[in-house]
C-alpha positions as CSV (number, residue, x, y, z in Angstrom):
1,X,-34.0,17.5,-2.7
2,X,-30.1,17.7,-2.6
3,X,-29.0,18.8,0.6
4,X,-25.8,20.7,1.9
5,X,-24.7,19.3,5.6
6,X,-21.4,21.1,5.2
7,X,-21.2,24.2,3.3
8,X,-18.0,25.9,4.7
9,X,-15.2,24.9,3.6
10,X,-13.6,22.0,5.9
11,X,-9.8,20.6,6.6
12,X,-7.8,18.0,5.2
13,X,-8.0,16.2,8.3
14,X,-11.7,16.7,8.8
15,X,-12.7,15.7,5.2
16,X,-10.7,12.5,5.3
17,X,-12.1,11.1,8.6
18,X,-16.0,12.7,7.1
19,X,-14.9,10.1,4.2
20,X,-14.0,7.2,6.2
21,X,-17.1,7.5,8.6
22,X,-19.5,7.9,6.1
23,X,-18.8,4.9,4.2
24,X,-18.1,3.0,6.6
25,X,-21.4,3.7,8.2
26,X,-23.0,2.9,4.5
27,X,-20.8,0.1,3.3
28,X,-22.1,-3.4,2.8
29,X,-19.8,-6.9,2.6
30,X,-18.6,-7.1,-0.6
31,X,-19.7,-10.2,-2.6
32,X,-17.0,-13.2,-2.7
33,X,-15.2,-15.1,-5.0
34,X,-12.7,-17.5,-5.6
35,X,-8.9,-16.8,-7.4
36,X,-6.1,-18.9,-8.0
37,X,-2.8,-17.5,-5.9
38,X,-1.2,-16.7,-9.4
39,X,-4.3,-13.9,-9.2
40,X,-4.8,-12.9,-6.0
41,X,-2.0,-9.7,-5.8
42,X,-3.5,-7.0,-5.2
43,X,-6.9,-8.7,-3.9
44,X,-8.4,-8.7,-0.5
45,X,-8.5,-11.3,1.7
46,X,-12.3,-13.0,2.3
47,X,-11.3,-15.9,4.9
48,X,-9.1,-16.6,7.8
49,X,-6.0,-18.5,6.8
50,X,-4.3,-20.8,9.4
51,X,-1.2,-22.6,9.8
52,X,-1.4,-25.7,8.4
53,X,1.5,-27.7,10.3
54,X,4.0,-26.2,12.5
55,X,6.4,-23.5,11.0
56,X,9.1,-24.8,11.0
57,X,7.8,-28.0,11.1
58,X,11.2,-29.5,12.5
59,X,13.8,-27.8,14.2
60,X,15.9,-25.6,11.2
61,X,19.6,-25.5,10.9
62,X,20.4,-21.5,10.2
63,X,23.6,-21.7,9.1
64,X,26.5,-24.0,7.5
65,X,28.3,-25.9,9.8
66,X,28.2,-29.2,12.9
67,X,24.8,-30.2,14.7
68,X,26.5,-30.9,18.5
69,X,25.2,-31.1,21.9
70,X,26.7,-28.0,23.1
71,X,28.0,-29.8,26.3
72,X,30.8,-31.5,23.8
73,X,31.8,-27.9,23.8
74,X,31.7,-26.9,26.8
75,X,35.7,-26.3,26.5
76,X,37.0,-25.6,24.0
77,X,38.6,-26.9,21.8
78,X,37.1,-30.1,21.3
79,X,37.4,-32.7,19.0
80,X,33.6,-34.2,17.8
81,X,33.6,-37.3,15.2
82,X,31.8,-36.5,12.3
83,X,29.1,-39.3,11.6
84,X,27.5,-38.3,8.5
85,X,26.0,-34.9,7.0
86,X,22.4,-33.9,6.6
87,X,21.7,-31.4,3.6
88,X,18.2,-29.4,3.4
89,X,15.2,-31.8,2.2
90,X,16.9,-34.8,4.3
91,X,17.4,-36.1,7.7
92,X,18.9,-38.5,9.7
93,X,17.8,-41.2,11.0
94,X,19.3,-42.6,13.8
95,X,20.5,-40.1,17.1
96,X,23.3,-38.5,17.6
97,X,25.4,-39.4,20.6
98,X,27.7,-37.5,22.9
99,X,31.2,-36.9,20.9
100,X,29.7,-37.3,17.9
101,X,28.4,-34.5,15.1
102,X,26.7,-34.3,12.1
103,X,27.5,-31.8,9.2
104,X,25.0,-29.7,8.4
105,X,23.6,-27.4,5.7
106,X,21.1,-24.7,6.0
107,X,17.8,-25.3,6.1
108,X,18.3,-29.0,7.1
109,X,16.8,-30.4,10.3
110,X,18.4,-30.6,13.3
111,X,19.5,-34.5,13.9
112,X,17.8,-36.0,17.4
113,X,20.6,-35.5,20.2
114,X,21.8,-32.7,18.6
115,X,20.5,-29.3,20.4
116,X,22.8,-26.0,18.4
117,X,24.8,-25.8,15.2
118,X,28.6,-24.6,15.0
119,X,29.1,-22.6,12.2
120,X,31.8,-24.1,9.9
121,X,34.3,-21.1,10.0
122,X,34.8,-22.0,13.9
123,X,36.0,-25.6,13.0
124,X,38.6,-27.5,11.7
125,X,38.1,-30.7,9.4
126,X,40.6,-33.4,8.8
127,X,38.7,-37.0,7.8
128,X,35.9,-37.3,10.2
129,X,37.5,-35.2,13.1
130,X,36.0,-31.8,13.6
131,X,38.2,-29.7,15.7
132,X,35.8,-27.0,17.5
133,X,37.5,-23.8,18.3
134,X,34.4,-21.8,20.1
135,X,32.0,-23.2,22.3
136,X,28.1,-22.5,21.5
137,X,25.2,-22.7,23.7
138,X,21.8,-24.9,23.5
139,X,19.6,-23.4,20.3
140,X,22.6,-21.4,19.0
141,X,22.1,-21.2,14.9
142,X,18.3,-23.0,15.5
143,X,15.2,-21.7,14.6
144,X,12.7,-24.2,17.0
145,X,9.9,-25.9,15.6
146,X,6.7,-24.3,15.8
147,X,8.8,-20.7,16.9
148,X,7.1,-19.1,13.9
149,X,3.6,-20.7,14.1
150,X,1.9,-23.5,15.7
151,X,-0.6,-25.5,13.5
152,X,-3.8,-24.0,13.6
153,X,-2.7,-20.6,14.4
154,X,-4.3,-17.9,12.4
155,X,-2.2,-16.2,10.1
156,X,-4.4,-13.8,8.4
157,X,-7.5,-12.3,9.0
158,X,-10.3,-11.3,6.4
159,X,-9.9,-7.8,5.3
160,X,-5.7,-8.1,4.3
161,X,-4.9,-6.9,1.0
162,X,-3.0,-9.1,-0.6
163,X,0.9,-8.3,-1.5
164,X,3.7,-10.2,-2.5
165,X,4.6,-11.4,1.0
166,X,0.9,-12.8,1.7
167,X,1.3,-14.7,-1.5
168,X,4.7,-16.3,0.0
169,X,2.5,-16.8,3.3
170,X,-0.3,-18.3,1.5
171,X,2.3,-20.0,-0.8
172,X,3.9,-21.8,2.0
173,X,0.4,-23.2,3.7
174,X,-0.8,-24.3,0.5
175,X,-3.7,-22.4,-0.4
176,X,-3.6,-22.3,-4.1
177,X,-6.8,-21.1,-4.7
178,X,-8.2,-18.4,-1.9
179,X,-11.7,-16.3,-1.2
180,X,-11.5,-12.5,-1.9
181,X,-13.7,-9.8,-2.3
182,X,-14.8,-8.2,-5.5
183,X,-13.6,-5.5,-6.4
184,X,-15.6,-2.5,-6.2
185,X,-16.7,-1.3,-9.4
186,X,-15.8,2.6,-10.5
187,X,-17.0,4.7,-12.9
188,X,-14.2,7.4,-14.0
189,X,-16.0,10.4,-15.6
190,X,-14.0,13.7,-17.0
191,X,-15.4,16.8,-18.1
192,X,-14.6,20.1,-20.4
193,X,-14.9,21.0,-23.5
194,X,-11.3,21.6,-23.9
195,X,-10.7,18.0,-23.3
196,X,-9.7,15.2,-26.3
197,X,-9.2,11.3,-26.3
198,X,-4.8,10.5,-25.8
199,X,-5.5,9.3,-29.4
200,X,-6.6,13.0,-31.0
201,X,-4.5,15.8,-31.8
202,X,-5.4,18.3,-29.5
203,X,-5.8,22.2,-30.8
204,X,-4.0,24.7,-29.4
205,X,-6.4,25.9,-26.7
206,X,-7.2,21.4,-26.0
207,X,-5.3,19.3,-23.7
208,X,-5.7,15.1,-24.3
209,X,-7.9,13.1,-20.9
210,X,-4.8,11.7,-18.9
211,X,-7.2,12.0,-15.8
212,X,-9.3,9.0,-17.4
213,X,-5.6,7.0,-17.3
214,X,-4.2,8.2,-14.2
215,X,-7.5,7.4,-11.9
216,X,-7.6,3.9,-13.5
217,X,-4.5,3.7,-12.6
218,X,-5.1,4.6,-8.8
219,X,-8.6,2.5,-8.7
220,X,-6.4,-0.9,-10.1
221,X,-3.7,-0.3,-7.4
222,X,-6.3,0.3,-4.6
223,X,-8.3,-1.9,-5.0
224,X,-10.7,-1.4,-7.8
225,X,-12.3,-2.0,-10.9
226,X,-11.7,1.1,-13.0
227,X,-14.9,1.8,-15.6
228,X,-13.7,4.1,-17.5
229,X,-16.3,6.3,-19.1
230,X,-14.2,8.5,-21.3
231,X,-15.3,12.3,-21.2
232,X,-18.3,14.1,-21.9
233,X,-18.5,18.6,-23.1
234,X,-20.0,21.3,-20.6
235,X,-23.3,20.3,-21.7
236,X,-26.1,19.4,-18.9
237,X,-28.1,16.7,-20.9
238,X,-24.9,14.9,-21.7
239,X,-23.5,15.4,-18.4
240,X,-26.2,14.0,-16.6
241,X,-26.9,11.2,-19.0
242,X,-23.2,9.9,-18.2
243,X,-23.4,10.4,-14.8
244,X,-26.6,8.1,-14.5
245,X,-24.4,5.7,-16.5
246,X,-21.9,6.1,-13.4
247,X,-24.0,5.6,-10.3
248,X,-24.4,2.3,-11.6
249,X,-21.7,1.3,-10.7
250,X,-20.0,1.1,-6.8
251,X,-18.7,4.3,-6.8
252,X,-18.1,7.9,-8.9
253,X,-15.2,10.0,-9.5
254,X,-15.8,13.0,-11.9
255,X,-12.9,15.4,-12.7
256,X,-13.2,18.8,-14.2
257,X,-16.4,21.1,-13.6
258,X,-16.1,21.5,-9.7
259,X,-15.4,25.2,-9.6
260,X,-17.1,27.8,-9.8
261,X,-17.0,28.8,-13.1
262,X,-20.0,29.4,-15.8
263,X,-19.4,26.1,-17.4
264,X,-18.6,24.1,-14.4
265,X,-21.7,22.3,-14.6
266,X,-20.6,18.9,-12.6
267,X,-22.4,21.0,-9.1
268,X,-25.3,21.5,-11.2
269,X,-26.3,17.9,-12.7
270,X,-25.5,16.5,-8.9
271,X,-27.7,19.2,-7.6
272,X,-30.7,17.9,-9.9
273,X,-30.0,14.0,-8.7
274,X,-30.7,14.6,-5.4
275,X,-27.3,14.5,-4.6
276,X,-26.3,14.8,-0.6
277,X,-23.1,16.8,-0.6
278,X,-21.1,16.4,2.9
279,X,-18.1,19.4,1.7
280,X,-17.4,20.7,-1.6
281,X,-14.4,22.7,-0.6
282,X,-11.5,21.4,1.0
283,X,-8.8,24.1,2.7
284,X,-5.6,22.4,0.5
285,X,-3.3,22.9,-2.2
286,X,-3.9,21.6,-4.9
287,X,-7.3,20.0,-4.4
288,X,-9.3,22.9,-2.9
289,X,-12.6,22.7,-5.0
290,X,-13.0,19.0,-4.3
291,X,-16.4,17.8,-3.7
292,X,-17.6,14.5,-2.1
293,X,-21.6,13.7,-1.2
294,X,-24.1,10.7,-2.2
295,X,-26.5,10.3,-4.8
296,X,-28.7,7.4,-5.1
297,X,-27.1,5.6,-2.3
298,X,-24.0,6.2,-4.4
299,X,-21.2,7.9,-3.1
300,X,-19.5,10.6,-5.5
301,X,-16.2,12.3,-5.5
302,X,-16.0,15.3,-8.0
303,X,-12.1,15.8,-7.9
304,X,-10.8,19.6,-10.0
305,X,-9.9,18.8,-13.2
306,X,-5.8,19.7,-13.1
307,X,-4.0,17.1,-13.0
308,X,-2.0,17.3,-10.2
309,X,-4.9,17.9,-8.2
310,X,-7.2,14.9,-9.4
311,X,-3.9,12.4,-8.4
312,X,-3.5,14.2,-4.9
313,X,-7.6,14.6,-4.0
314,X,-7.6,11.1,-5.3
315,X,-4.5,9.9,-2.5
316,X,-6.0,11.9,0.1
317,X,-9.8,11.3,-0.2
318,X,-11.1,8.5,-3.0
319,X,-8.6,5.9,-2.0
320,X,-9.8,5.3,2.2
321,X,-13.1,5.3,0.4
322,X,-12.6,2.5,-2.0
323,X,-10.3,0.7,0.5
324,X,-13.0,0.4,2.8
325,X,-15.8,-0.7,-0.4
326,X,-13.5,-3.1,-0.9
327,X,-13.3,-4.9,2.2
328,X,-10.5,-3.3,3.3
329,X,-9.3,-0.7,5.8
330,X,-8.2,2.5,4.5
331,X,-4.4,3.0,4.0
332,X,-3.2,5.4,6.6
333,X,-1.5,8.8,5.3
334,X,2.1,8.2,6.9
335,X,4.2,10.9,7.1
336,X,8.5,10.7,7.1
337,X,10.3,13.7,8.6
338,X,13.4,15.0,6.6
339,X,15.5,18.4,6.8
340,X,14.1,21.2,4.6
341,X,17.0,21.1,2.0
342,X,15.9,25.3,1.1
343,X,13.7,27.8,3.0
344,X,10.1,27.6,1.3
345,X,8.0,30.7,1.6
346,X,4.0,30.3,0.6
347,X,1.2,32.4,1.8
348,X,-1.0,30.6,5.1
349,X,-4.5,29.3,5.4
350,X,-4.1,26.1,3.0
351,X,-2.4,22.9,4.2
352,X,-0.2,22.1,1.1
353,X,1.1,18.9,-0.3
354,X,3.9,20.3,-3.2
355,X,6.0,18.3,-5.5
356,X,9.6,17.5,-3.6
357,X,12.3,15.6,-4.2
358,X,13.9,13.6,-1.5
359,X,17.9,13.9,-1.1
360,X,20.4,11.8,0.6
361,X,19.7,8.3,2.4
362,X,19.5,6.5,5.5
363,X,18.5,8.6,8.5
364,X,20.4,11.7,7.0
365,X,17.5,12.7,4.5
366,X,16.6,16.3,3.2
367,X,13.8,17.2,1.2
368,X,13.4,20.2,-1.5
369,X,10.5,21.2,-3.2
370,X,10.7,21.6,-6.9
371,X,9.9,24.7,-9.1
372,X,6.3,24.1,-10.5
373,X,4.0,26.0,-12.3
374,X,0.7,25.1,-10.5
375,X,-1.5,22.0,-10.5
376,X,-1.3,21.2,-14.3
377,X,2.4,20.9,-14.0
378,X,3.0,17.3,-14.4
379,X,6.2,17.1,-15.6
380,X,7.3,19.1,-12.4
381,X,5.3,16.1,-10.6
382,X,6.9,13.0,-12.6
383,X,9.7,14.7,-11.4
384,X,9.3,14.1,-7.7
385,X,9.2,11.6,-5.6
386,X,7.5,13.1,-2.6
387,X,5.0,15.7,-1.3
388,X,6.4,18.8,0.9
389,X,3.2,19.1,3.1
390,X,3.4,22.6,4.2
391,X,1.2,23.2,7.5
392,X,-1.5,26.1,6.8
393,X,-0.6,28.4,9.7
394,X,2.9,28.6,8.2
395,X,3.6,31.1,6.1
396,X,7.6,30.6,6.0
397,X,9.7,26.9,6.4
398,X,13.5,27.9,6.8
399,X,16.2,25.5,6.0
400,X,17.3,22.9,7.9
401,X,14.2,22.5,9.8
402,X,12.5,19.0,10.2
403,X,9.1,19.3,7.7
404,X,6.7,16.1,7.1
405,X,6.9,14.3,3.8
406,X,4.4,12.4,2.4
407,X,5.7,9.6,-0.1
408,X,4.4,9.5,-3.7
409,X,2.4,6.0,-3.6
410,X,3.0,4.1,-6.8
411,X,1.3,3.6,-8.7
């Protein structure tokens, strides 16, 4: 028999960490598999990745310019004989002794007798005399070998998702091919009878299933397999015969039927699963008839149908879940702090997270909310670039005062 463990209606703050615990408490390792690097954006990490040599394995020249013992300098100026160069990919062979230098380029080791680099704009060249005009101290313009890792050392640890700068990392140690985790599978199911395919023509009371596009989009950049299972009427039979289809699979996210409308049927068809609900009301704007339970030892998200609302429900709640079903951890909600550009005036009791638009740059940022028409506005959304989170004790925000911001997440 479904069961109700939270009927009232619960915060933003207690439904996400009710999300994170509960999967977490249910979640098994993901199966692994193996991906060349070309592949693995995007991916999480399955195995711990170690340094395979020193980094920098010799000691690196950071600028243009002389390797010298920085006693030859110790006045200044000084006149070193050049004895040769050394450009990146080379080095020298023999050891530099005291009057001597060696030109130098980026990246290029550091010759033996040599200890810092003058940079070429504080010396003069004529034939192989370098006249030094500033004296430099021992490790000046060197990064030391093995300052960035020692061989051996671990570098990353099982559970990292993969962006462009691990695939430099793993780049750079030579792992070409690399263990991740599968992505979790997840079934995307909308609802309505109003709804069409993108393809259709809609009537003039329709609207076309961008929900089905937009979730696949946020499943792919979390972390997931999208499954998308297009969209089925206000009809129970149907509706339950689709959702079946989508506890196959590692997760479900329904849009559309959540309220509490006659032909919001979604509650209904999870009620005769068996479905455990843990909240079904959530004290935001948008998002406040979001639901999240388990059927089947399948957890469920039934996110409202408006647009707006399935991408924010979807930020807030669905993506720690399939972060942590993916191997993961769950990507923590952080917050920037800019000047209210306009005094905002809502009514309290829900926390709200409205389309804004950052202004300005640096440390001297303001925010303003734009003008929307409710939580099927999307243009009004494309439009920002931010969320005005509005506190739900606060009933008035006046300009100039610091607010939180939380940045639109591509993708």
């Amino acid at each position: 028999m479904a069961r109700v463990l939270e009927s009232a209606m619960v915060t933003c703050d207690e439904a996400r960490a009710k999300v994170i615990e509960l999967v977490s408490q249910q979640r098994q390792p993901p199966p692994i598999e193996t991906v060349p690097l070309e592949q693995s954006l995007g991916r999480v990490l399955a195995e711990s990745v170690s340094a395979d040599r020193d980094y920098p394995p010799f000691h690196r020249a950071t600028r243009d310019g002389f390797a010298v013992r920085a006693a030859d300098l110790a006045s200044v100026p000084a006149v070193l004989k050049r004895i040769g160069e050394i450009r990146a990919g080379q080095s020298f062979a023999g050891t530099m002794g005291g009057g001597e230098c060696l030109q130098i380029m980026t990246g290029a080791p550091l010759p033996a007798g040599a200890d810092a680099v003058l940079m070429l704009e504080y010396a003069g060249v004529r034939d192989d005399q370098v006249a030094a005009r500033r004296a430099v101290v021992p490790g000046e313009n060197v990064v030391p070998r093995g300052s960035e890792a020692r061989r051996g050392t671990t570098l990353l640890e099982p559970g990292r998702r993969i962006s462009s700068v691990e695939v430099a990392l793993l780049g750079q140690v030579g792992c070409a091919e690399l263990r991740v985790f599968r992505r979790p599978r997840v079934a995307i199911l909308s609802s309505g009878d109003e709804v069409v395919d993108i393809r259709d023509t809609p009537g003039p009371v329709q609207i076309r299933n961008s929900n089905s596009y937009s979730l696949a989009a946020q499943v792919a950049w979390h972390g997931g397999e999208p499954v998308r299972l297009g969209n089925v009427p206000d009809d129970v039979p149907a509706l339950r015969e689709q959702m079946e289809a989508g506890l196959r699979e590692d997760l479900l996210v329904l849009s559309g039927g959540v309220s509490m409308g006659k032909y919001d049927l979604v509650g209904v068809v999870l009620r005769q699963l068996g479905t455990e609900f843990y909240f079904d009301h959530v004290a935001i704007q948008p998002g406040r008839p979001t639901v999240f339970g388990r059927c089947r030892q399948k957890f469920v998200f039934g996110l409202p149908g408006n647009p707006v609302s399935t991408l924010v429900t979807f930020e807030l709640f669905v993506a720690p879940a399939l972060a942590l079903l993916a191997g993961s951890t769950p990507p923590p909600l952080r917050f920037l702090r800019a000047r209210l550009a306009e005094t905002f005036r809502t009514k309290t009791g829900l926390k709200r997270f409205l389309p804004a638009r950052l202004e300005g740059e640096g440390s001297d940022l303001s925010v303003r909310a734009l003008p929307w028409q409710g939580s099927g506005d999307l243009v009004a959304l494309a439009a920002s670039d931010c969320f005005l989170v509005v506190p739900e004790d606060r009933a008035e925000l006046p300009a100039g005062e610091l607010v939180d911001v939380l940045l639109r997440t591509p993708p």
